[in-house]
PQR file of N, CA, C, O and H, with PARSE charges and radii, in Angstrom:
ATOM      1  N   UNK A   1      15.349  58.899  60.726 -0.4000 1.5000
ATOM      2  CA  UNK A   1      14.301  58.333  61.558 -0.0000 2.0000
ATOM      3  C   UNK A   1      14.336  58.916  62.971  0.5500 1.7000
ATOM      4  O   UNK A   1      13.316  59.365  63.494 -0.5500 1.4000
ATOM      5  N   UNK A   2      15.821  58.899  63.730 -0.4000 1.5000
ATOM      6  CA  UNK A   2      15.355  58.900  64.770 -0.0000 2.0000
ATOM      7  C   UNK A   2      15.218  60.752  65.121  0.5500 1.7000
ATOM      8  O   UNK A   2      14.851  61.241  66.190 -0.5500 1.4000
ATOM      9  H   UNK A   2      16.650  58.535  63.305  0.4000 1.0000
ATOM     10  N   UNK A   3      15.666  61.563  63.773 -0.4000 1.5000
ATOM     11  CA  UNK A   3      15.541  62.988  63.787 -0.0000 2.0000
ATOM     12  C   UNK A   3      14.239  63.590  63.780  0.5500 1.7000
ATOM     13  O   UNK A   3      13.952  64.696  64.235 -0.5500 1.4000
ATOM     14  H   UNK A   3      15.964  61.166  62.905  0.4000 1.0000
ATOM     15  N   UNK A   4      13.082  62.337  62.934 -0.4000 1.5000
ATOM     16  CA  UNK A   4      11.636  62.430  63.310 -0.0000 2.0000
ATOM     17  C   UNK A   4      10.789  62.458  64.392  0.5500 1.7000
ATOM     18  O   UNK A   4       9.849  63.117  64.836 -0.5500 1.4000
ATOM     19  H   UNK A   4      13.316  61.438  62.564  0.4000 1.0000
ATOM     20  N   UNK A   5      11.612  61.298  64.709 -0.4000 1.5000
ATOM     21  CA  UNK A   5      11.159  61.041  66.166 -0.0000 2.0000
ATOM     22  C   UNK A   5      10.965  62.058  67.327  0.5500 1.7000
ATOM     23  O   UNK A   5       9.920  62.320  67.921 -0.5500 1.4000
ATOM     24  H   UNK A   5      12.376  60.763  64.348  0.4000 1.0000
ATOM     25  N   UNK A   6      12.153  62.546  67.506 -0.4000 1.5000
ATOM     26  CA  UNK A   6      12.931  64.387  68.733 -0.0000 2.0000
ATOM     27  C   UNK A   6      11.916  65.194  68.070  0.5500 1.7000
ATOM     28  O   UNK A   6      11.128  65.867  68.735 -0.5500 1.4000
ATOM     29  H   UNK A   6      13.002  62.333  67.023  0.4000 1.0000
ATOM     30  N   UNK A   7      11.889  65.163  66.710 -0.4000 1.5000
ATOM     31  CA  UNK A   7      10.824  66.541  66.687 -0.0000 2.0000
ATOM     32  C   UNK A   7       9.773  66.588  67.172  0.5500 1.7000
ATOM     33  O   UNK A   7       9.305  67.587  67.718 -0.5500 1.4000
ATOM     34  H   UNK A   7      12.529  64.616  66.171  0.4000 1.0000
ATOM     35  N   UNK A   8       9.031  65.121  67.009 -0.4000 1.5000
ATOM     36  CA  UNK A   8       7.931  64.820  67.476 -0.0000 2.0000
ATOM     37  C   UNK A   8       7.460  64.722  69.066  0.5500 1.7000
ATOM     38  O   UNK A   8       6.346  64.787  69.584 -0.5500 1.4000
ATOM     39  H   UNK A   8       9.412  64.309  66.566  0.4000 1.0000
ATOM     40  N   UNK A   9       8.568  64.569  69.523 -0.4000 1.5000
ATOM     41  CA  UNK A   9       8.423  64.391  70.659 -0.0000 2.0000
ATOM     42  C   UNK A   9       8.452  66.003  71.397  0.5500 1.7000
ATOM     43  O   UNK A   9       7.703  66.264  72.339 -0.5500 1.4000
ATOM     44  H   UNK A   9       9.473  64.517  69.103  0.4000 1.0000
ATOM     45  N   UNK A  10       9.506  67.107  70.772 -0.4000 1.5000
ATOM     46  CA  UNK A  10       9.706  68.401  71.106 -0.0000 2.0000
ATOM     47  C   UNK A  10       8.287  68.914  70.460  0.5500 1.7000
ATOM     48  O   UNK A  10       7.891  69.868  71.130 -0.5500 1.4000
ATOM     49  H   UNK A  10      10.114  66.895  70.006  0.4000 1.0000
ATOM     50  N   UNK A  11       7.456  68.628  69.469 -0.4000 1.5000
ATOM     51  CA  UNK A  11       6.287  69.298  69.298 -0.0000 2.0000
ATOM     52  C   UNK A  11       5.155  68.795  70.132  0.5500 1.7000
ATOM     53  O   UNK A  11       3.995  69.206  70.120 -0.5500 1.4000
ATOM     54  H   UNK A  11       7.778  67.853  68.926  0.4000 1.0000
ATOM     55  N   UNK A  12       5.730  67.734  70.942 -0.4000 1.5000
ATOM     56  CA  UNK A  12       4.080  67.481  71.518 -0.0000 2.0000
ATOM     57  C   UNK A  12       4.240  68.191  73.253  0.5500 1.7000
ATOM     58  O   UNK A  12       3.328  68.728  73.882 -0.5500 1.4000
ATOM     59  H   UNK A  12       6.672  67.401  70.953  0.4000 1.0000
ATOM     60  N   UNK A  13       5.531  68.003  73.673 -0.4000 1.5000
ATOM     61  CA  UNK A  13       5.902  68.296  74.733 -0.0000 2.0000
ATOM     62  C   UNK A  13       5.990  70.037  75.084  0.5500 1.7000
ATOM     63  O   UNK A  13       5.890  70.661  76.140 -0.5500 1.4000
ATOM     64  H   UNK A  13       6.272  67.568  73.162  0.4000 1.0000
ATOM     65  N   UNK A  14       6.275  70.551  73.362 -0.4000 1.5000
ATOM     66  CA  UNK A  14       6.145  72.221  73.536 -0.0000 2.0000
ATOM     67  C   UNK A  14       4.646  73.098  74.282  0.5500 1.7000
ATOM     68  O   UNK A  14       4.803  74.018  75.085 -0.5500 1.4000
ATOM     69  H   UNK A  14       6.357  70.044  72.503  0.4000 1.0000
ATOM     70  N   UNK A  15       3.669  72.757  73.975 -0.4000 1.5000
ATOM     71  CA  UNK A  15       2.591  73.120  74.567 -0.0000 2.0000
ATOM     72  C   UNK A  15       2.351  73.027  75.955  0.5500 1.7000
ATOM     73  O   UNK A  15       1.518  73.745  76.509 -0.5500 1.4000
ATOM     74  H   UNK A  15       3.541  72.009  73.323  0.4000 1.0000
ATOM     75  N   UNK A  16       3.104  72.097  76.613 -0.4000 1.5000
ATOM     76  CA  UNK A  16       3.189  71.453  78.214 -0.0000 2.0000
ATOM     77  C   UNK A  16       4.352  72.564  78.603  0.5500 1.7000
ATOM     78  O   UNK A  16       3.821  73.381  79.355 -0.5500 1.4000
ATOM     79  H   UNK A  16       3.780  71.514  76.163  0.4000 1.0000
ATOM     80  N   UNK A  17       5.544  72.853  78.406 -0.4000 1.5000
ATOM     81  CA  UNK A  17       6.518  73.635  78.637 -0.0000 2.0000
ATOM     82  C   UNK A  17       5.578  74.897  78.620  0.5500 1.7000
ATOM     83  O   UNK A  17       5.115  75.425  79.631 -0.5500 1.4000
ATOM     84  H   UNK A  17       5.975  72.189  77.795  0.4000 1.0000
ATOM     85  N   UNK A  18       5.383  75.268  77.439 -0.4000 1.5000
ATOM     86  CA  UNK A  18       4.857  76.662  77.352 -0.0000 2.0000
ATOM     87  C   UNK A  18       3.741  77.197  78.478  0.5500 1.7000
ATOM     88  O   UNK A  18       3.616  78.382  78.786 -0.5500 1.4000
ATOM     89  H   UNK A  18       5.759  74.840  76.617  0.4000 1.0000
ATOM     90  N   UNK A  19       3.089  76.285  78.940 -0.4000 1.5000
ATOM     91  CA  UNK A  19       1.542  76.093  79.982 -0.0000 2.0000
ATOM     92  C   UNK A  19       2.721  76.345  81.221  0.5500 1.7000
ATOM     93  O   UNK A  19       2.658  77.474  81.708 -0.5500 1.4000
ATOM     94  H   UNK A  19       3.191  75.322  78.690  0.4000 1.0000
ATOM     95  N   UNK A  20       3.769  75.460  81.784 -0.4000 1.5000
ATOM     96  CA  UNK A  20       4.158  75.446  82.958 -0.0000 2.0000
ATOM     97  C   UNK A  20       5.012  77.008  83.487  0.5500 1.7000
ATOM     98  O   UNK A  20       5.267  77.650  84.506 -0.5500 1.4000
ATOM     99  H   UNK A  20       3.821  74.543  81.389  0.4000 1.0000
ATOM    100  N   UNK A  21       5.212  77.038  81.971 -0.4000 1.5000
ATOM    101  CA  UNK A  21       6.826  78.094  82.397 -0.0000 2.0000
ATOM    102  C   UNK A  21       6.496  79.551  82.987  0.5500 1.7000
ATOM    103  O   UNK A  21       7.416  80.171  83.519 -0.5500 1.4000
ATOM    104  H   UNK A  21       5.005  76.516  81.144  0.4000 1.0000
ATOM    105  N   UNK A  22       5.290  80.086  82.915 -0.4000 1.5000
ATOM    106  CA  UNK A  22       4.551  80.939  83.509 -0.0000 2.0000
ATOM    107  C   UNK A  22       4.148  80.575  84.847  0.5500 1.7000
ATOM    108  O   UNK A  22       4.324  81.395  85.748 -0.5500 1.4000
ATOM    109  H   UNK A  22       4.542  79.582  82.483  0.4000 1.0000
ATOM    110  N   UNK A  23       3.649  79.489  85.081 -0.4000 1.5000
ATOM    111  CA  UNK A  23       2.954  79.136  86.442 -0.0000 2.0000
ATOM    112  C   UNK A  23       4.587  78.867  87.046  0.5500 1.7000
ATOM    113  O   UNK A  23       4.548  79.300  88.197 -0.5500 1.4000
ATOM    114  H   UNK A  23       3.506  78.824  84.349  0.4000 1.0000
ATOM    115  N   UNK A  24       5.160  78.653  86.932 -0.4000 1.5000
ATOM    116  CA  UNK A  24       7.013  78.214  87.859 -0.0000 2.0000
ATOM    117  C   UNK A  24       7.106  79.899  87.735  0.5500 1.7000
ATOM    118  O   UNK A  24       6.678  80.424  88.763 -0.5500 1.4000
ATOM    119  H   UNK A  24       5.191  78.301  85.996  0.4000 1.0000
ATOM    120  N   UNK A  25       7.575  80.889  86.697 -0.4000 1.5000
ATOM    121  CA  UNK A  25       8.294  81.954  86.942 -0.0000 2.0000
ATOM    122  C   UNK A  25       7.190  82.836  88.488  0.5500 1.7000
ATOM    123  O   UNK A  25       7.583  83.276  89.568 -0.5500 1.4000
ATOM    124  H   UNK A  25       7.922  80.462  85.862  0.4000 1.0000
ATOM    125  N   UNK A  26       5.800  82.771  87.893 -0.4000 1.5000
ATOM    126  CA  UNK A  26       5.041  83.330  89.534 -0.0000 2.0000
ATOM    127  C   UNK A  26       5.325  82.606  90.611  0.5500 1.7000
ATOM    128  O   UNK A  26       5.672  83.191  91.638 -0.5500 1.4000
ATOM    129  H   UNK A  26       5.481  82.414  87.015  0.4000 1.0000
ATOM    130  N   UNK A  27       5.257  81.627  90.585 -0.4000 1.5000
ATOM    131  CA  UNK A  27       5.316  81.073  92.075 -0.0000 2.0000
ATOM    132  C   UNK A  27       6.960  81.364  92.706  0.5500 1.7000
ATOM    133  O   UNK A  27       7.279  81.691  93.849 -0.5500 1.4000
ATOM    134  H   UNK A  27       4.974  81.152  89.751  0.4000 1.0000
ATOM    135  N   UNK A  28       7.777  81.126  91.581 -0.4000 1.5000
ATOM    136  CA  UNK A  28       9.409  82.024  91.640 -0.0000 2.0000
ATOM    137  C   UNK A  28       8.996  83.539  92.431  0.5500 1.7000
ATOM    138  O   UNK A  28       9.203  83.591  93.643 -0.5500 1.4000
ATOM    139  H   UNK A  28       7.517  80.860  90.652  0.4000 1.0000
ATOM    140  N   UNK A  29       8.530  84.515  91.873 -0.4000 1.5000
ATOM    141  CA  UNK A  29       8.316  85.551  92.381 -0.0000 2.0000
ATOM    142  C   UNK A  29       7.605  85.671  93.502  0.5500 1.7000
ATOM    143  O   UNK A  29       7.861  86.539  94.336 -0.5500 1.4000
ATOM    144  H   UNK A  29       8.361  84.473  90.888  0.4000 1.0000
ATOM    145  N   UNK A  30       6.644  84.809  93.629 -0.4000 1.5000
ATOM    146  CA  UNK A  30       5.937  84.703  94.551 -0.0000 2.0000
ATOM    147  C   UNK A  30       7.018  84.307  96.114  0.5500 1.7000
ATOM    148  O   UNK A  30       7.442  85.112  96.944 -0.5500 1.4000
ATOM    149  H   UNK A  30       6.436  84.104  92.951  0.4000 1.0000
ATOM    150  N   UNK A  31       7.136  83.354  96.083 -0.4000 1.5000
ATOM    151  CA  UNK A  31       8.133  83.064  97.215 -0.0000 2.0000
ATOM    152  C   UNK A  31       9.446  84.136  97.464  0.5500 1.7000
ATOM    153  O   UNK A  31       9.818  84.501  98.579 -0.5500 1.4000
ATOM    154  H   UNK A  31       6.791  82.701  95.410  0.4000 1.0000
ATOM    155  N   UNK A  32       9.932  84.467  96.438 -0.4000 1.5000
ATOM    156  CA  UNK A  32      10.476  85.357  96.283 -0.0000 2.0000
ATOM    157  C   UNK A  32      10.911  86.539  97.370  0.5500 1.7000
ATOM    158  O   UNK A  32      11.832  86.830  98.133 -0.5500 1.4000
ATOM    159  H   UNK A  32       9.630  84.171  95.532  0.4000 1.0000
ATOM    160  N   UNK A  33       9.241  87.160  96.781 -0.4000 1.5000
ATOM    161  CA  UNK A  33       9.137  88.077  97.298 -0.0000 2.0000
ATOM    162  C   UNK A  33       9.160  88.012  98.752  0.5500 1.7000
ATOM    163  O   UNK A  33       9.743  88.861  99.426 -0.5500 1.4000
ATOM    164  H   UNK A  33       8.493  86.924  96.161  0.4000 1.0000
ATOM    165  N   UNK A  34       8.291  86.628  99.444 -0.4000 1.5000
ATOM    166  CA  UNK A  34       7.765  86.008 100.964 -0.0000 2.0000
ATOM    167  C   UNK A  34       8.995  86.372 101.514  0.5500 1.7000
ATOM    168  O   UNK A  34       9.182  87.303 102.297 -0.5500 1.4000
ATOM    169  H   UNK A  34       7.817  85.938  98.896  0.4000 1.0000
ATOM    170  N   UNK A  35      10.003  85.429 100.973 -0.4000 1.5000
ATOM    171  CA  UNK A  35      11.432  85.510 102.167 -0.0000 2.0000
ATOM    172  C   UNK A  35      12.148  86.576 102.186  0.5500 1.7000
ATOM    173  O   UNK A  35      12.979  86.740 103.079 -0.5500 1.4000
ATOM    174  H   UNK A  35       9.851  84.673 100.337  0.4000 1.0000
ATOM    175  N   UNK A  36      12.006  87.236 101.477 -0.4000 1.5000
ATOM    176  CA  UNK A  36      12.819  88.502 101.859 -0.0000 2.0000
ATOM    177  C   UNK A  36      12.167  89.532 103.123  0.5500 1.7000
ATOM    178  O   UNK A  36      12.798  89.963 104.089 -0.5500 1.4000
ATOM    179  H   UNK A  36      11.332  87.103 100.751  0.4000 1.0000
ATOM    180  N   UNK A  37      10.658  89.787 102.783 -0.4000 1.5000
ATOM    181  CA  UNK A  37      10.262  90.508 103.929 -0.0000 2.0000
ATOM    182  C   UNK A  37       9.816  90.064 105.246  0.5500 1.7000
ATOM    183  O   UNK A  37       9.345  90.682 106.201 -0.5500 1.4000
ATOM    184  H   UNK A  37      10.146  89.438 101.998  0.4000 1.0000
ATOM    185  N   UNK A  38      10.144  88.562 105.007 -0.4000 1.5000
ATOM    186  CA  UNK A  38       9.707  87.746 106.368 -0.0000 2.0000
ATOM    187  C   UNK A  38      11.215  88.357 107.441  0.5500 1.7000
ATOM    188  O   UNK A  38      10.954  88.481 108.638 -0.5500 1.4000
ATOM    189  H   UNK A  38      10.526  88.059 104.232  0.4000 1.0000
ATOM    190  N   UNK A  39      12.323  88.619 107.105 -0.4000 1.5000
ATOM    191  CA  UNK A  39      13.487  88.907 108.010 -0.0000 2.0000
ATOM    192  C   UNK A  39      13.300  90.437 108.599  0.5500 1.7000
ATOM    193  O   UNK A  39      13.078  91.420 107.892 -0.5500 1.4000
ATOM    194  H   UNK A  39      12.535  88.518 106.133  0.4000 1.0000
ATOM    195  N   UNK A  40      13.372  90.439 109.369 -0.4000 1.5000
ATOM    196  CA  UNK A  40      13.985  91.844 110.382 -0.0000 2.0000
ATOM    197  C   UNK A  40      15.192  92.238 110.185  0.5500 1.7000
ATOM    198  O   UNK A  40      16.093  91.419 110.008 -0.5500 1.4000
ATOM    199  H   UNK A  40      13.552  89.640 109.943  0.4000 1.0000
ATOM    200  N   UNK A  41      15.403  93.546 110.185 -0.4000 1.5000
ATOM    201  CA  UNK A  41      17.141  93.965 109.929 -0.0000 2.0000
ATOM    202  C   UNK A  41      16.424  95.468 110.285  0.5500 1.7000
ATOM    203  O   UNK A  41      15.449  96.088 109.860 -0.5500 1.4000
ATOM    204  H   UNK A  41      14.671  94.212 110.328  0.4000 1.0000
ATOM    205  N   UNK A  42      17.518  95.698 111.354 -0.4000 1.5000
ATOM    206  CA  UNK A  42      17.782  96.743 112.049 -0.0000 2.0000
ATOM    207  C   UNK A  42      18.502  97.663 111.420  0.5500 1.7000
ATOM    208  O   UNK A  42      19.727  97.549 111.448 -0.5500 1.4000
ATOM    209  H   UNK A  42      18.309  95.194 111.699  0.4000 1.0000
ATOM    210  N   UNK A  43      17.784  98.950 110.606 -0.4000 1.5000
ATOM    211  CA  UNK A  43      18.723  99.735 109.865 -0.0000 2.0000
ATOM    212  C   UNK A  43      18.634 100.982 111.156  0.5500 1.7000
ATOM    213  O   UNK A  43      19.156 102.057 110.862 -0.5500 1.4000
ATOM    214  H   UNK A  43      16.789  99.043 110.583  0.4000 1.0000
ATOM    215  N   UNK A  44      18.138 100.888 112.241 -0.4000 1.5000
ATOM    216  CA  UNK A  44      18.451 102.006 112.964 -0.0000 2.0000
ATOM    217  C   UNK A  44      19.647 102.322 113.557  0.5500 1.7000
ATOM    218  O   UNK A  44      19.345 103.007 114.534 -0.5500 1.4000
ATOM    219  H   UNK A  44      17.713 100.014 112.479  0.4000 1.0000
ATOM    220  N   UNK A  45      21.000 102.184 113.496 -0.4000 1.5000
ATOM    221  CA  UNK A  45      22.175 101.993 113.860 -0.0000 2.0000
ATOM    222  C   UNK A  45      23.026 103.675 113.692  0.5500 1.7000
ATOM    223  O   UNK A  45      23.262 104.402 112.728 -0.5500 1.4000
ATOM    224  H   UNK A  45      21.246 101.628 112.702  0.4000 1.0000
ATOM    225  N   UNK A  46      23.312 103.773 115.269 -0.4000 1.5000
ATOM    226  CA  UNK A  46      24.134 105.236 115.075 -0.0000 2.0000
ATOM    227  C   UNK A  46      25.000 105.544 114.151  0.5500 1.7000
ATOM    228  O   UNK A  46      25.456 106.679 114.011 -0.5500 1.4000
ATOM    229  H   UNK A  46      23.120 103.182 116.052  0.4000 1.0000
ATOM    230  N   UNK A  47      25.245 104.732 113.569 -0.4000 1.5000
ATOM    231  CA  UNK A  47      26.127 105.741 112.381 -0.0000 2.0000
ATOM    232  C   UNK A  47      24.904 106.346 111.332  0.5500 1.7000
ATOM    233  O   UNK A  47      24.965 107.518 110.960 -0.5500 1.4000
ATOM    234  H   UNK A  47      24.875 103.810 113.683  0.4000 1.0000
ATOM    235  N   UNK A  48      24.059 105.658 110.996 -0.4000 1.5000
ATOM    236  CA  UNK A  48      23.103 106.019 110.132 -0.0000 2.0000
ATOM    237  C   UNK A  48      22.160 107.330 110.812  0.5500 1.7000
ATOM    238  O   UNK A  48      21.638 108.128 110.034 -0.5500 1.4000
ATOM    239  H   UNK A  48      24.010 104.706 111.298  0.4000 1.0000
ATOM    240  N   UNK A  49      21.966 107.506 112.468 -0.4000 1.5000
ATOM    241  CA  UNK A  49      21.331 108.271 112.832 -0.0000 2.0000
ATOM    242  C   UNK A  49      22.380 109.385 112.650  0.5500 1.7000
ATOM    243  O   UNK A  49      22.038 110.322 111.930 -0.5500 1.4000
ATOM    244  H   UNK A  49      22.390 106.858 113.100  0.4000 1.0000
ATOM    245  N   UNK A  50      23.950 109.425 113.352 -0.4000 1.5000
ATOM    246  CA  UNK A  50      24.868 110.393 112.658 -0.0000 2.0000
ATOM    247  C   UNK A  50      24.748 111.094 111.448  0.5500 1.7000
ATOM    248  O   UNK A  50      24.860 112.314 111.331 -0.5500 1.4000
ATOM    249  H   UNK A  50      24.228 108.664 113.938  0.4000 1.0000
ATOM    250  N   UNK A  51      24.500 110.236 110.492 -0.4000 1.5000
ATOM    251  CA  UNK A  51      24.130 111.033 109.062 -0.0000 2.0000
ATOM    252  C   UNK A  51      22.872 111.623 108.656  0.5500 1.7000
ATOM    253  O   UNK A  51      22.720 112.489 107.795 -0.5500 1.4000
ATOM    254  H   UNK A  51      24.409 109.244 110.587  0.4000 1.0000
ATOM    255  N   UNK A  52      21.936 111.031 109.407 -0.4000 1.5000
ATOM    256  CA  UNK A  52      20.864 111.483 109.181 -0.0000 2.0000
ATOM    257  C   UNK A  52      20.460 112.889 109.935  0.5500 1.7000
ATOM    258  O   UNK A  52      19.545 113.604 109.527 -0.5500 1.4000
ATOM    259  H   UNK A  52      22.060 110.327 110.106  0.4000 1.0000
ATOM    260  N   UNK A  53      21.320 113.211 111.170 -0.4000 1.5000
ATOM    261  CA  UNK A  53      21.163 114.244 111.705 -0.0000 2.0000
ATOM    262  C   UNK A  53      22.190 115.668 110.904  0.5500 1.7000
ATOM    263  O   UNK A  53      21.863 116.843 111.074 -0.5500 1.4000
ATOM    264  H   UNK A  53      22.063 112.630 111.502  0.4000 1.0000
ATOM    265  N   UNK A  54      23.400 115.263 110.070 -0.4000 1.5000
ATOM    266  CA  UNK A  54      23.814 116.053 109.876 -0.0000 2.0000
ATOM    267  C   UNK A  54      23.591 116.671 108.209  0.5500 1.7000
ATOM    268  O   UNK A  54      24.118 117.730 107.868 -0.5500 1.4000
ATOM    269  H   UNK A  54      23.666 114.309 109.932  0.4000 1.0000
TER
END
């Protein structure tokens, strides 16, 4: 009985998972992507101009 039940409940709930799990992984990427290029970082630093000149 109550093994009827879980299935039933995992088949009605599968269609809702399947709809969300796309819209969460973009908005994942989405933000993602935001915070990383929102920071400044100074790669101009003399050791790097050192190498780059030689």
């Amino acid at each position: 009985m109550k093994k009827a039940i879980k299935r039933k409940v995992i088949l009605v709930s599968l269609p809702f998972l399947l709809l969300l799990l796309p819209i969460l992984a973009f908005f994942s990427l989405f933000v993602g992507s935001n915070s990383s290029s929102d920071t400044d970082i100074n790669t101009n630093t003399p050791q790097q101009q050192t190498v780059m000149l030689s």
